[in-house]
py3Dmol code that shows the C-alpha trace and the ligand (Angstrom):
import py3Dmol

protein = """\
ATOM      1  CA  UNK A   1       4.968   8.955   9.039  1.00  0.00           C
ATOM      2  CA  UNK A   2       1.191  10.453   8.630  1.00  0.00           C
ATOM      3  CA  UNK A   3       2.060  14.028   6.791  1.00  0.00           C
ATOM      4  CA  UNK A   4      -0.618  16.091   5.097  1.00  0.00           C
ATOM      5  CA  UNK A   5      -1.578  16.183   0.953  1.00  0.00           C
ATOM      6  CA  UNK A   6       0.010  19.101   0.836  1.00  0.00           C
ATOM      7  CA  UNK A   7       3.130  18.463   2.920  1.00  0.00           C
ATOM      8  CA  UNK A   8       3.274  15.039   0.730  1.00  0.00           C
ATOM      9  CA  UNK A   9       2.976  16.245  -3.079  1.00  0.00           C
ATOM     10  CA  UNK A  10       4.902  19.163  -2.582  1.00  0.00           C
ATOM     11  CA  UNK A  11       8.208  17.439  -2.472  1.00  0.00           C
ATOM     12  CA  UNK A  12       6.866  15.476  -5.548  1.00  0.00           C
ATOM     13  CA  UNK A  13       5.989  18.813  -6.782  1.00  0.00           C
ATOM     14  CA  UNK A  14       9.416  19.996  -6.457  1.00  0.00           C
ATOM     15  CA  UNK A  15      11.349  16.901  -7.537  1.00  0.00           C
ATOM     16  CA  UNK A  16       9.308  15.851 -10.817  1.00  0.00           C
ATOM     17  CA  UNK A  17       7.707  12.676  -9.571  1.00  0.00           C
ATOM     18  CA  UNK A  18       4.301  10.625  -8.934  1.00  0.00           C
ATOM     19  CA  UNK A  19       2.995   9.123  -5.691  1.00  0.00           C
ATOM     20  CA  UNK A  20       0.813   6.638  -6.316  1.00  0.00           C
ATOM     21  CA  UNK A  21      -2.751   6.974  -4.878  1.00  0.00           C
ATOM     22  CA  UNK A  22      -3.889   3.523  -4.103  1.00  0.00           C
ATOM     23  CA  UNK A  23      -7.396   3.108  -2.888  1.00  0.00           C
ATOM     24  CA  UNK A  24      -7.992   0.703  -0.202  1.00  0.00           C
ATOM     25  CA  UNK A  25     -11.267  -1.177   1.365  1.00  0.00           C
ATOM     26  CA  UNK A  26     -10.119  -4.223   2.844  1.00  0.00           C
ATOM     27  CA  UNK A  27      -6.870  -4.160   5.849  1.00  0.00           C
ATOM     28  CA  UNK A  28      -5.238  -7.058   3.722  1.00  0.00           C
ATOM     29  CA  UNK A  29      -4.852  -5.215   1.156  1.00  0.00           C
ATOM     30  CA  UNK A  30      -3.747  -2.214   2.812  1.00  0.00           C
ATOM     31  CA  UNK A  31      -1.283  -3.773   4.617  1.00  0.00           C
ATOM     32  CA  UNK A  32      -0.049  -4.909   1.149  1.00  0.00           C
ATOM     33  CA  UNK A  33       0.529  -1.721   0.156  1.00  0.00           C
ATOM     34  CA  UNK A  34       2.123  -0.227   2.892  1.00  0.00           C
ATOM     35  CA  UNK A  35       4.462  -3.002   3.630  1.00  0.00           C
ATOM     36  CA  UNK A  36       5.598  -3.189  -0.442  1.00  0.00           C
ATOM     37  CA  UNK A  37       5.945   1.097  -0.131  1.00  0.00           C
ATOM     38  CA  UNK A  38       8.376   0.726   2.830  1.00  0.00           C
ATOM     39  CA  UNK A  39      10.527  -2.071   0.531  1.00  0.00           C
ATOM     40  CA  UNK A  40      10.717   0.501  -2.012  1.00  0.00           C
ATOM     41  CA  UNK A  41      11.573   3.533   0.041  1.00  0.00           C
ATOM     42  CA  UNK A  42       8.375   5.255  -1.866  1.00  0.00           C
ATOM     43  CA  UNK A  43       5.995   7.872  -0.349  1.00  0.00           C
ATOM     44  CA  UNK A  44       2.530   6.441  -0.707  1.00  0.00           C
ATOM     45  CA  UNK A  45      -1.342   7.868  -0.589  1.00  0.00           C
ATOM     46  CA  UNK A  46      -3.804   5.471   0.761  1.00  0.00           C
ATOM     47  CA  UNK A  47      -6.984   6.606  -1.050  1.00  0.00           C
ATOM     48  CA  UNK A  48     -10.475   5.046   0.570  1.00  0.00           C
ATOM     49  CA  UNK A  49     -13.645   6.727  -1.362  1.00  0.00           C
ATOM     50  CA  UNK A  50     -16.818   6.821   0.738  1.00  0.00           C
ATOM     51  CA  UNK A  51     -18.066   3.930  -0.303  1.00  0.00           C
ATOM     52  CA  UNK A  52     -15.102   2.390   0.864  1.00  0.00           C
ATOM     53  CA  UNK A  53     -15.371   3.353   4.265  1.00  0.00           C
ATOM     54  CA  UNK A  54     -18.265   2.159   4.674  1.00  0.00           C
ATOM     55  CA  UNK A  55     -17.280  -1.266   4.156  1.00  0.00           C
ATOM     56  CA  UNK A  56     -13.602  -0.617   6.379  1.00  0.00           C
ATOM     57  CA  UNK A  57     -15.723   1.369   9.022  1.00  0.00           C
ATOM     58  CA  UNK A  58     -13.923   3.747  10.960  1.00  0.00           C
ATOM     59  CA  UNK A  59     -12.663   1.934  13.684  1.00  0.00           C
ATOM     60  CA  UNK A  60     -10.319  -0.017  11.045  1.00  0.00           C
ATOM     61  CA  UNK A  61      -9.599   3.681   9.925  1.00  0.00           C
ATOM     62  CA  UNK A  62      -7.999   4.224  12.742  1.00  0.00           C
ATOM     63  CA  UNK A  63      -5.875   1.086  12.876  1.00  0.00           C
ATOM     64  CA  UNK A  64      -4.800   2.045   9.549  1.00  0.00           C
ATOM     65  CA  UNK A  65      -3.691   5.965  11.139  1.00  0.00           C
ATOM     66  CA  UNK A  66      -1.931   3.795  13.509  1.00  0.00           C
ATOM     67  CA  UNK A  67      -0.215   1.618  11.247  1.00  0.00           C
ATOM     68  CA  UNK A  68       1.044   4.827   8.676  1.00  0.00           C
ATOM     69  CA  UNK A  69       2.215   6.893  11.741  1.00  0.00           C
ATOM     70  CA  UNK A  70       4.741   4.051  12.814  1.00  0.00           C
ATOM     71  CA  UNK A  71       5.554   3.776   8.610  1.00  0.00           C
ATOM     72  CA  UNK A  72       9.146   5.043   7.948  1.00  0.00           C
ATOM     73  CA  UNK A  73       7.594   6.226   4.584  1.00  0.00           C
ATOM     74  CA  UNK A  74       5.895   9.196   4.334  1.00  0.00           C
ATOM     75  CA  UNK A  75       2.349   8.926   3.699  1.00  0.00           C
ATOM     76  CA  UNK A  76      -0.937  10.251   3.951  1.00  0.00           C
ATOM     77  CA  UNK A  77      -4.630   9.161   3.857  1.00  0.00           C
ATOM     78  CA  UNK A  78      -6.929  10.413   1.142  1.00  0.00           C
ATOM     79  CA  UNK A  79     -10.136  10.939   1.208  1.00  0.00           C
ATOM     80  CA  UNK A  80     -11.459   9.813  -2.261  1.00  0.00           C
ATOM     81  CA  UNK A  81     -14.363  11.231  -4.575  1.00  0.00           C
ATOM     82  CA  UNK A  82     -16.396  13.036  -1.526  1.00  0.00           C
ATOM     83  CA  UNK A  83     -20.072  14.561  -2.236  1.00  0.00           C
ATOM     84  CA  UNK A  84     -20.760  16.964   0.479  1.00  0.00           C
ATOM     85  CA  UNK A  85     -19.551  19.351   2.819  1.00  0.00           C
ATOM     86  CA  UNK A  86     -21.022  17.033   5.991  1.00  0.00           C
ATOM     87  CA  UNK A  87     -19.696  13.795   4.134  1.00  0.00           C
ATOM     88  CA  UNK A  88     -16.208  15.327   4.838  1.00  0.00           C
ATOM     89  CA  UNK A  89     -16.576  17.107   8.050  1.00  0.00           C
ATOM     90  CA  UNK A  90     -16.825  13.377   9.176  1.00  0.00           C
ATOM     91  CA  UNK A  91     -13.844  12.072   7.189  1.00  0.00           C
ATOM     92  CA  UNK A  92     -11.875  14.447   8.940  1.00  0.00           C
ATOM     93  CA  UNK A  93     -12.760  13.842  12.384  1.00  0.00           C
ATOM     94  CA  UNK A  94     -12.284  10.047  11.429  1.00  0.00           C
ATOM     95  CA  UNK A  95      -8.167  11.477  10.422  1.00  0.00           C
ATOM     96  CA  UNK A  96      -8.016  11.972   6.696  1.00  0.00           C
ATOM     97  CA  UNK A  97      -4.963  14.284   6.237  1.00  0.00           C
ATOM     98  CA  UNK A  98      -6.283  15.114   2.423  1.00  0.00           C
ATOM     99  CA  UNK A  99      -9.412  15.151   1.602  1.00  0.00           C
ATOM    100  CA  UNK A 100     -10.990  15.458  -2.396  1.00  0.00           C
ATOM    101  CA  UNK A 101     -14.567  17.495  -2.394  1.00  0.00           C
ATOM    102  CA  UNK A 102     -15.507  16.493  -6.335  1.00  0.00           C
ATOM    103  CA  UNK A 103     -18.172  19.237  -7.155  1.00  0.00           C
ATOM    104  CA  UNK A 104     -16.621  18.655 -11.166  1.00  0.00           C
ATOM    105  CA  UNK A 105     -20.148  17.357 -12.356  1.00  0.00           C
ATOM    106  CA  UNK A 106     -21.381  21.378 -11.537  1.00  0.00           C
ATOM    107  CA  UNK A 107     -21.396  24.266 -13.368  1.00  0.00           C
ATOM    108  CA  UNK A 108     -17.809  25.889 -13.287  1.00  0.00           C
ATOM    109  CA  UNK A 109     -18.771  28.876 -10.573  1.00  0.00           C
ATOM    110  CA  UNK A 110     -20.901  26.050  -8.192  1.00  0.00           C
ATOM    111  CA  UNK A 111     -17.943  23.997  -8.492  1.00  0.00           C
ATOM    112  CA  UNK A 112     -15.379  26.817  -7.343  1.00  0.00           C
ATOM    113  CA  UNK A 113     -18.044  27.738  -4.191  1.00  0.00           C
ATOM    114  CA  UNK A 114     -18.557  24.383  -2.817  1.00  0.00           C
ATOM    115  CA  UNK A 115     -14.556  23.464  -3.876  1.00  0.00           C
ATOM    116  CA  UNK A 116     -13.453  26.716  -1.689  1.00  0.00           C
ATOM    117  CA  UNK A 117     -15.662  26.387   1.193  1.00  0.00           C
ATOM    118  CA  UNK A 118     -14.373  23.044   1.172  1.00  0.00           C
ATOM    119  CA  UNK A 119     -10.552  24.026   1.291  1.00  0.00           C
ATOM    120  CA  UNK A 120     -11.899  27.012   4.076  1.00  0.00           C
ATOM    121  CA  UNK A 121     -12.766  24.215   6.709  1.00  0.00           C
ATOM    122  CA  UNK A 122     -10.100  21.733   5.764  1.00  0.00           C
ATOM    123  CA  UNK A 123      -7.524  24.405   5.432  1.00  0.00           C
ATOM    124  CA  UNK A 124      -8.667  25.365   9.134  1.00  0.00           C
ATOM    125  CA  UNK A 125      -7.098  22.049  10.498  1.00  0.00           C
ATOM    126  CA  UNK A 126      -4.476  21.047   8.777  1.00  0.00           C
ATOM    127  CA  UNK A 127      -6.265  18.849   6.344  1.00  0.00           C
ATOM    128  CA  UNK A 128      -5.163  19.372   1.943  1.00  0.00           C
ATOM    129  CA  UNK A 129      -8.053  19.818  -0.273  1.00  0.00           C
ATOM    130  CA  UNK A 130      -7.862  18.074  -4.433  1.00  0.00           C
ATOM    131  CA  UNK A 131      -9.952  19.978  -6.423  1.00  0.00           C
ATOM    132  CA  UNK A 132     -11.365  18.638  -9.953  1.00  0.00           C
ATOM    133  CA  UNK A 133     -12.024  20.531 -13.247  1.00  0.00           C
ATOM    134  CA  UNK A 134     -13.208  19.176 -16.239  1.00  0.00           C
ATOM    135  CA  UNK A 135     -14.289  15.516 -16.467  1.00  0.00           C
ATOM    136  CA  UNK A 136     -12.940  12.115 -16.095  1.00  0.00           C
ATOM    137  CA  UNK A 137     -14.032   9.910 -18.229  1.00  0.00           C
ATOM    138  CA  UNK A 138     -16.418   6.969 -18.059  1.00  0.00           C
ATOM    139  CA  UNK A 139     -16.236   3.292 -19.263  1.00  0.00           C
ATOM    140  CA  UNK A 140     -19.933   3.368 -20.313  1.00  0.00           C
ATOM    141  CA  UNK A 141     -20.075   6.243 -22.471  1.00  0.00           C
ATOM    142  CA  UNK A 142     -19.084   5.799 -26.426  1.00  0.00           C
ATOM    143  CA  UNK A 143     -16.756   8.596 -26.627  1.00  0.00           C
ATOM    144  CA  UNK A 144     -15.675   8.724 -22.740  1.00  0.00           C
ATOM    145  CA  UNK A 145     -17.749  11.749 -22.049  1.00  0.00           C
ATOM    146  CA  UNK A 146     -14.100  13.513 -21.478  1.00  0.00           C
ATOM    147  CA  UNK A 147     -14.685  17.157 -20.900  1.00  0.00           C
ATOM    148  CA  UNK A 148     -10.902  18.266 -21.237  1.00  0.00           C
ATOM    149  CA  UNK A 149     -10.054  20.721 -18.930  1.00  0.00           C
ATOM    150  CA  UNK A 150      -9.143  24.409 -19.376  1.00  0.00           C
ATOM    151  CA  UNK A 151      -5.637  25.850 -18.863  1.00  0.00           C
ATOM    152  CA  UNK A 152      -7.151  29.176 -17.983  1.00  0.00           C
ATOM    153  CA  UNK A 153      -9.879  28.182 -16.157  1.00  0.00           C
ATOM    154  CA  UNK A 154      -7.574  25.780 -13.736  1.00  0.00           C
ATOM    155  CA  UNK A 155      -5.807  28.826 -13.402  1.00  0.00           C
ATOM    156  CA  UNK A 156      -8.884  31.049 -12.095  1.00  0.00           C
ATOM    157  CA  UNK A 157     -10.134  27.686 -10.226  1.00  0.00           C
ATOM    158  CA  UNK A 158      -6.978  27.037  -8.568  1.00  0.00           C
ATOM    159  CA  UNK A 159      -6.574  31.324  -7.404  1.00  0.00           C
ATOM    160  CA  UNK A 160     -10.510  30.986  -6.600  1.00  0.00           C
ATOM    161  CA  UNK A 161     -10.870  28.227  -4.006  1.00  0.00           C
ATOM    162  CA  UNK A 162      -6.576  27.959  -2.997  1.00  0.00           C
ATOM    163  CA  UNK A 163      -6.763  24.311  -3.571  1.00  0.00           C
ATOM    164  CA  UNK A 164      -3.531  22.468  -2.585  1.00  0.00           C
ATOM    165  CA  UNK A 165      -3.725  20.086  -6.180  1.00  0.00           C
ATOM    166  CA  UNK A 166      -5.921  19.851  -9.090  1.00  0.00           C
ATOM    167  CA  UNK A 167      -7.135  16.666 -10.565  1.00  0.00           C
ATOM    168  CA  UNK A 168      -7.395  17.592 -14.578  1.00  0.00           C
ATOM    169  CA  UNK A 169      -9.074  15.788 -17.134  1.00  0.00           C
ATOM    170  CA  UNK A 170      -6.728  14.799 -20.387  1.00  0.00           C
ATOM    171  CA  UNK A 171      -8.105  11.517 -21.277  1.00  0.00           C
ATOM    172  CA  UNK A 172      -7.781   9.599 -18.624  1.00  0.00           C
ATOM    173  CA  UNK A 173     -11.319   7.274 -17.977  1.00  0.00           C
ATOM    174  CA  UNK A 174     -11.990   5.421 -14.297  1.00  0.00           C
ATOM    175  CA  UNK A 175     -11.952   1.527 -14.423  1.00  0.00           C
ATOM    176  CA  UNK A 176     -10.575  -1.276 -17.259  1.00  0.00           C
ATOM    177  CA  UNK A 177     -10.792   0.396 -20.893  1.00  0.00           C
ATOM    178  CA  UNK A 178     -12.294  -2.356 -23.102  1.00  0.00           C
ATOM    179  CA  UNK A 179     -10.107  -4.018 -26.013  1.00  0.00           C
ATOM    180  CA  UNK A 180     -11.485  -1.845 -28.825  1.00  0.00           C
ATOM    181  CA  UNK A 181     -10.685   1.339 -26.676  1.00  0.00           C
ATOM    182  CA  UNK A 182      -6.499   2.715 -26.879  1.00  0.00           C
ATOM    183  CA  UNK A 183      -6.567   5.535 -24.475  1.00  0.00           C
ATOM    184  CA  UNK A 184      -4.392   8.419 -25.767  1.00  0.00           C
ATOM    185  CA  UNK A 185      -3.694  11.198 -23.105  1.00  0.00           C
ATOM    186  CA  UNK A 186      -3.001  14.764 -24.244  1.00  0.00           C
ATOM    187  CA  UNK A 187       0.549  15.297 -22.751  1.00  0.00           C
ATOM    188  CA  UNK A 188       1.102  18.834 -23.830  1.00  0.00           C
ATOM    189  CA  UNK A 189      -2.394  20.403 -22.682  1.00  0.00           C
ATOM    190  CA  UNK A 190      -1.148  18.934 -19.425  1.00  0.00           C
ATOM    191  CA  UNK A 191       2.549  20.706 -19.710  1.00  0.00           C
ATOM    192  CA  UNK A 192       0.526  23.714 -20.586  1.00  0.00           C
ATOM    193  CA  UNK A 193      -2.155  23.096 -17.498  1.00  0.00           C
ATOM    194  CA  UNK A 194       0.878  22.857 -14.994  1.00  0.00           C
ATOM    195  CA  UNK A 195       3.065  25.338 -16.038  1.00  0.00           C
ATOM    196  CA  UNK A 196      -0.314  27.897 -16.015  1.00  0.00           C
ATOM    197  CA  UNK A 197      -1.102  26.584 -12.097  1.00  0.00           C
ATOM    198  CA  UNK A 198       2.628  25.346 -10.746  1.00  0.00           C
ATOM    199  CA  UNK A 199       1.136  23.213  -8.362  1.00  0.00           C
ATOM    200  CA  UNK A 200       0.825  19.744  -7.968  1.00  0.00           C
ATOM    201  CA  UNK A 201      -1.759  17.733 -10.603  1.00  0.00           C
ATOM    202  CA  UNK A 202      -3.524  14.700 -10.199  1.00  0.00           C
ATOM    203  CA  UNK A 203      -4.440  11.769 -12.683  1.00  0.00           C
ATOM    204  CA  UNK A 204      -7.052  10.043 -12.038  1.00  0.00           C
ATOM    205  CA  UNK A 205      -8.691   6.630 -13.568  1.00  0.00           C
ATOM    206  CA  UNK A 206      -4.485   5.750 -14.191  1.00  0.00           C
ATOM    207  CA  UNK A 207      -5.072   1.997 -14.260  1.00  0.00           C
ATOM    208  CA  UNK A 208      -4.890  -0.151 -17.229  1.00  0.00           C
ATOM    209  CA  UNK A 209      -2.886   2.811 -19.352  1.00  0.00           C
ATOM    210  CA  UNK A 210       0.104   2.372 -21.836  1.00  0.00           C
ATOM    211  CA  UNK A 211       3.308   2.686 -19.328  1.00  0.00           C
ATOM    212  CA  UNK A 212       4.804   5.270 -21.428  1.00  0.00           C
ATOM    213  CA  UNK A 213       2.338   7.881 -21.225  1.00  0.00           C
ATOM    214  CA  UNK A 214       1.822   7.019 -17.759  1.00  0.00           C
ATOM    215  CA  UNK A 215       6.062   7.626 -17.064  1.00  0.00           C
ATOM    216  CA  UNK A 216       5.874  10.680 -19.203  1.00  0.00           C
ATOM    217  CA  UNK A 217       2.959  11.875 -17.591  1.00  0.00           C
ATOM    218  CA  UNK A 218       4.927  12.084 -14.333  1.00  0.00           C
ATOM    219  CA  UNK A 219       7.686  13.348 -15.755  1.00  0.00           C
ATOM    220  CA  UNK A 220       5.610  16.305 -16.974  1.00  0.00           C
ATOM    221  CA  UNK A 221       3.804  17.938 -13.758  1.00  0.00           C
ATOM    222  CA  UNK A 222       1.145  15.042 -12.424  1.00  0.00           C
ATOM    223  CA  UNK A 223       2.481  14.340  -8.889  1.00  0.00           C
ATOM    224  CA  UNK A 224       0.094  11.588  -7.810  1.00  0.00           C
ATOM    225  CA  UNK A 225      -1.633   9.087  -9.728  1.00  0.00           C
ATOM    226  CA  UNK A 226      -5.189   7.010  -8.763  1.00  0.00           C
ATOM    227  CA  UNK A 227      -4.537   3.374  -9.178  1.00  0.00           C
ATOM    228  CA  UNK A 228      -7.847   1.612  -7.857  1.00  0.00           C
ATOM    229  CA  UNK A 229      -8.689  -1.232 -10.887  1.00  0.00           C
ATOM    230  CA  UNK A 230      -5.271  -2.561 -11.287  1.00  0.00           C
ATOM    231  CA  UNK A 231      -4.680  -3.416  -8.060  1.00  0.00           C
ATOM    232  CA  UNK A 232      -8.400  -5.341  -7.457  1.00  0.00           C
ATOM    233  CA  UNK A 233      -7.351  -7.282 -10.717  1.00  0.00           C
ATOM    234  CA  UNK A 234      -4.624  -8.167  -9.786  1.00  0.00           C
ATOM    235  CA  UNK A 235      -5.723  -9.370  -5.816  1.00  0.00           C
ATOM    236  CA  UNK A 236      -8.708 -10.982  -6.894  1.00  0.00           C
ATOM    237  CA  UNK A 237      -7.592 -12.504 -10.020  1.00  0.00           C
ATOM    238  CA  UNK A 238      -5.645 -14.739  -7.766  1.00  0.00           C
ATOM    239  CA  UNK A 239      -8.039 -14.757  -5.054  1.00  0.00           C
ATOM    240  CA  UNK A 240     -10.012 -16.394  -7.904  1.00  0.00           C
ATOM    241  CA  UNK A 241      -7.109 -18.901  -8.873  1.00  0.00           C
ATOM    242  CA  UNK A 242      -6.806 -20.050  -5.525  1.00  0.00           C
ATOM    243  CA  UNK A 243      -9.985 -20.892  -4.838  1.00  0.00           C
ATOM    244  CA  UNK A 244      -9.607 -23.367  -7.646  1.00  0.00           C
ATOM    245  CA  UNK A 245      -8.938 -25.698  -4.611  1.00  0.00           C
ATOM    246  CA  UNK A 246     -12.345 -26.447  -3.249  1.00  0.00           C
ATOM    247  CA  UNK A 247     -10.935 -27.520  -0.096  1.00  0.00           C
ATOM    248  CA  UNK A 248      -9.364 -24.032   0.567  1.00  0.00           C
ATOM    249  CA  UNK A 249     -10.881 -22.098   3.292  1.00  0.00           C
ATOM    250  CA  UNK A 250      -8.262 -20.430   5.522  1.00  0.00           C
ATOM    251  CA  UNK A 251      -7.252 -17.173   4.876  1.00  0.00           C
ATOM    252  CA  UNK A 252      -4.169 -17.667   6.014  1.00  0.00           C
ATOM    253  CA  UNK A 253      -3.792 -19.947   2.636  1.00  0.00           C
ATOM    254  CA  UNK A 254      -5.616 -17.703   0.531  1.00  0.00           C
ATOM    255  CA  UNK A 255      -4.888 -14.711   1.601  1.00  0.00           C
ATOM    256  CA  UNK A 256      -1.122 -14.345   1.045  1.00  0.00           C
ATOM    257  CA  UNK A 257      -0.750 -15.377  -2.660  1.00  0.00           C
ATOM    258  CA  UNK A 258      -3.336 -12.659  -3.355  1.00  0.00           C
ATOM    259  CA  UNK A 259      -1.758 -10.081  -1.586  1.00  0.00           C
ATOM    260  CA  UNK A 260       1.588 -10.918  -3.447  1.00  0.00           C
ATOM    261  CA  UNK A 261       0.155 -10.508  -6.812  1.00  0.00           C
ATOM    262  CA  UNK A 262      -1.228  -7.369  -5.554  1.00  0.00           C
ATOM    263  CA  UNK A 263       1.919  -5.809  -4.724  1.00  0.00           C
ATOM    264  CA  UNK A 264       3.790  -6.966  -8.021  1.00  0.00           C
ATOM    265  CA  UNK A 265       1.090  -4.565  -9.515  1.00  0.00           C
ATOM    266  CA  UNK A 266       2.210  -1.634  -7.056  1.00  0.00           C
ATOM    267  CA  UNK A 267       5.190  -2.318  -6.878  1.00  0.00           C
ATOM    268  CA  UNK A 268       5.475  -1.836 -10.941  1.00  0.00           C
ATOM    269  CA  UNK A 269       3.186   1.515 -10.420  1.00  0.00           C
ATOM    270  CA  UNK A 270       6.091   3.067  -7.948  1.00  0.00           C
ATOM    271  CA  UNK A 271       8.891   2.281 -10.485  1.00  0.00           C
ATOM    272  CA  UNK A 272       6.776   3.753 -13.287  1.00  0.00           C
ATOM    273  CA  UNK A 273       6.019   6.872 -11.263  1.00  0.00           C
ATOM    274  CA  UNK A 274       9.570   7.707 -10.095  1.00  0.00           C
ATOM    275  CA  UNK A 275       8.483   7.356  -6.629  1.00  0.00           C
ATOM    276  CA  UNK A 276      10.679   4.062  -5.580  1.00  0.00           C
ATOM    277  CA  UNK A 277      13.693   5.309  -3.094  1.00  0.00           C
ATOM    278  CA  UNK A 278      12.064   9.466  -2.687  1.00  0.00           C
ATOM    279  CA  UNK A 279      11.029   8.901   0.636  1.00  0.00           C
ATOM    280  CA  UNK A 280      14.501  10.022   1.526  1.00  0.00           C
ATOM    281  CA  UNK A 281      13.854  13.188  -0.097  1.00  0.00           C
ATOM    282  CA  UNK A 282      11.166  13.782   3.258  1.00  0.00           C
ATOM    283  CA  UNK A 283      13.576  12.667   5.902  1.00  0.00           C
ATOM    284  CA  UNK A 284      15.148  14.954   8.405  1.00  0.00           C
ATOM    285  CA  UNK A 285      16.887  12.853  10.493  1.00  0.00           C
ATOM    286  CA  UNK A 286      16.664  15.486  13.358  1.00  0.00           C
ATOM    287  CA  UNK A 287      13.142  16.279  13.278  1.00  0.00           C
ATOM    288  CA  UNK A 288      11.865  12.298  12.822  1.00  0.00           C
ATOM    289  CA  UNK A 289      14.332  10.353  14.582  1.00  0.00           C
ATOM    290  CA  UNK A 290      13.261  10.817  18.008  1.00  0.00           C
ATOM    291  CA  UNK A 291      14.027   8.195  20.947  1.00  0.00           C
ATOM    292  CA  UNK A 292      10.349   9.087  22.041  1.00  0.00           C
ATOM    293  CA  UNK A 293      10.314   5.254  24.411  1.00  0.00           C
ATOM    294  CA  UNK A 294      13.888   5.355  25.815  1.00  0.00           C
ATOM    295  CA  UNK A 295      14.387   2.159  24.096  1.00  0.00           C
ATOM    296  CA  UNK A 296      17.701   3.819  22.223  1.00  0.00           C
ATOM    297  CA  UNK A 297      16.383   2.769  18.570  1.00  0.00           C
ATOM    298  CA  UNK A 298      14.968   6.161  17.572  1.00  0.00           C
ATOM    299  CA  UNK A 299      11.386   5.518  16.698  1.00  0.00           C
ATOM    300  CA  UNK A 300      10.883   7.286  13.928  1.00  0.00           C
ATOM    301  CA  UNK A 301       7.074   8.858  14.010  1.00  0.00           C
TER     302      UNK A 301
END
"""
ligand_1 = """\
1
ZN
Zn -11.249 9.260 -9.536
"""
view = py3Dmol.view(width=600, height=400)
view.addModel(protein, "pdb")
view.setStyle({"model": 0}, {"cartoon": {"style": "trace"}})
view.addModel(ligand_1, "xyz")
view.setStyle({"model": 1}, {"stick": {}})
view.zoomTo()
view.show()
């Protein structure tokens, strides 16, 4: 079932868990994901980042709506790394039920206006807003270019713009951290972050760190988790094995096998995070079980 950011994460919130955020630009690969969620009974976020849906288009957007409404899992569709204001006016008419305005490259006040006019029209329909505060790191710069974030400004940020979850910055970098680079996250500033806010965080750039930080991280107040990099690795990694065969060239044959190593990946990522078997945590039998096309089998929707 399609629920909203908010309706999702608070039940992670609640229950000391992650939901893995899995971004998604290709229908193979989201199909993947949703089908290896539903075998594990896990809530899932299907994250696409604007770049993203430009390659998926918005007509595919839909078919993936479709496809998560009919999901017995809860689930919702995430709107990934958004510029502007326009940008996700658009995302939301296309049916993103969370949406992520990332103003965290501005000064602290800009990044609290455009953050809370952001949650103001989101909020307005339905639709969860992620704020960020501090910075993420990057791959390309020597020490990360981490800017560690604040407890007390997340607190002012989160009363400022009433964002639904904060992503937070404590060491975390986007992408595949290169050999000479252990990542080390700073466990107790987050403990500190979420017990100043009590809502749900976010960790972003989560691919390609040590498992137990990762576990303990979700243990400690991060309630969904960006895993973009592993995933890719994993699909094309055997996309490129495959194609060892020259005389491959049905997707049908190459597909598959990629796919499969793709969800060994996420399906690792929901055990890690706590998520694998919480769907049942969303489930009112009463409100979701409806026989809504006679057919006696109680759709659930
Ligand atoms: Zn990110």
């Amino acid at each position: 079932m399609l629920i909203s950011g908010h309706d999702l994460l608070d039940v992670a919130h609640q229950n000391s868990f992650a939901i893995p955020a899995f971004n998604v630009a290709d229908y193979h690969m989201f199909n993947g994901l949703i089908e290896i969620s539903e075998k594990k009974n896990s809530p899932v976020i299907i994250a696409i980042h604007p770049n993203e849906v430009n390659l998926l288009g918005f007509d595919t957007l839909r078919a993936i709506r479709e496809r998560l409404h009919r999901s017995p899992v809860p689930a919702s569709i995430h709107w990934d790394h958004g510029a502007t204001a326009d940008q996700m006016v658009a995302a939301i008419q296309g049916g993103f039920t969370s949406v992520m305005l990332d103003a965290s490259a501005e000064a602290f006040d800009e990044n609290i206006a455009q953050t809370g006019r952001a949650v103001e029209i989101a909020h307005a329909v339905g639709v969860s807003v992620e704020g960020e505060l501090g910075t993420i790191g990057k791959m390309e710069s020597a020490d990360g270019g981490i800017i560690y974030t604040d407890p007390s400004d997340a607190v002012t940020f989160v009363e400022r713009t009433g964002v639904d979850s904060l992503a937070v910055a404590i060491g975390t970098r986007h992408g595949i951290y290169p050999s000479n680079i252990t990542p080390k996250l700073k466990l107790d500033l987050l403990r500190e972050i979420k017990a100043a806010v009590g809502i749900p965080l976010v960790l972003h750039g989560g691919s390609n760190n040590p498992d137990d930080e990762i576990g303990e991280a979700a243990r400690s107040g991060v309630n969904k988790i960006n895993i973009s990099s592993d995933i890719k690795v994993a699909f094309f990694d055997k996309v490129r094995e495959v194609l060892q065969d020259t005389s491959l060239r049905e997707p049908d044959a190459i597909m598959p096998p990629a796919v499969e190593a793709m969800q060994a990946v996420a399906s690792q990522k929901i055990d890690l995070f706590g998520a694998a078997g919480k769907a049942d945590l969303y489930r009112t039998p009463a409100a979701y079980k409806v026989d809504l096309f006679g057919t006696g089998k109680g759709e659930t929707y």
